[in-house]
N, C-alpha and C positions, 0 to 999 in steps of 0.2 A: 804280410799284414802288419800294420802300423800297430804298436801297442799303446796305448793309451792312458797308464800310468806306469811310474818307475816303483820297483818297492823301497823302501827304505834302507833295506839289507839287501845280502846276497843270499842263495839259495846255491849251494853246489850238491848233486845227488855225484856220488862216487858207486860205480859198477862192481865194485873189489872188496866191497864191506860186506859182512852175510847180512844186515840189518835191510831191513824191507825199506825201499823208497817212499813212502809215507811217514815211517819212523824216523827217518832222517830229517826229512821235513818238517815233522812237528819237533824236532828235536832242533832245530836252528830255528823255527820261529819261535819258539819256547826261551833259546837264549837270547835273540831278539829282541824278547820283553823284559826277558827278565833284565839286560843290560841298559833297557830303558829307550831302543831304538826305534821303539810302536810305541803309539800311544793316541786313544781317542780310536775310530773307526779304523779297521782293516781294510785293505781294497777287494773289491768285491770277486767273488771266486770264480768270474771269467777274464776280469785284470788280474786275480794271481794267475792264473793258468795262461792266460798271455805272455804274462813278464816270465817267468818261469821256462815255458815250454814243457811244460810238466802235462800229463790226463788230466782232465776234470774230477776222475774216479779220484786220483790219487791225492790230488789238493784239498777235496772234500772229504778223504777220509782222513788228511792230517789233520784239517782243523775241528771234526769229529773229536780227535784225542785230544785235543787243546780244551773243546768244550766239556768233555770228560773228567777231565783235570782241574776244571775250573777257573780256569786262566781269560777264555774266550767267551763270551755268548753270543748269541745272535737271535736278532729282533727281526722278524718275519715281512718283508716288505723296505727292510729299512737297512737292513747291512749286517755285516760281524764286529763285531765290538771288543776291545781288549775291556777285561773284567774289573773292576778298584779294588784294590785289596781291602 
C-alpha cells in the first residue's frame, strides 16, 4: 500500500520500554509540537496510521491524550488540529 503523506517527524515505538505504545506516541508527537515541527492541521488518523504502521486503536488513542492535554483539537468533518497557545 502506497502511503499518501509523509509525517513531518519520526515515530519510533521501542518493544523494551514498559511504557504503553500509545504513551509513546503521544509522547513524540507532544515533542513534535512542542519543538515546533507541527503546525496548522495534523494528517489525518488513517495517513498517521499509514505513515506509522501503527493500529488505528493505538493512533487514536494517542491523539485522545493530546486532546486531553490540550495541545490537539479536532473539528468534526474537517481534521485534527494542533491547538494555539
Amino acid at each position: 500500500m502506497l502511503c499518501r503523506v509523509a509525517l513531518p517527524f519520526t515515530i519510533t515505538v521501542r518493544e523494551d520500554l514498559p511504557e504503553a505504545t500509545y504513551k509513546q506516541v503521544a509522547r513524540q508527537v507532544r515533542d513534535a509540537l512542542g519543538g515546533g515541527d507541527i503546525e496548522g492541521r495534523l494528517p489525518s488518523l488513517m495517513d498517521f496510521t499509514e505513515a506509522t504502521g501503527l493500529a488505528v486503536n493505538t493512533v487514536r488513542r494517542a491523539i485522545g491524550v493530546l486532546v486531553d492535554e490540550g495541545l490537539v483539537k479536532t473539528v468534526p468533518g474537517r481534521g485534527m488540529f494542533v491547538r494555539q497557545a
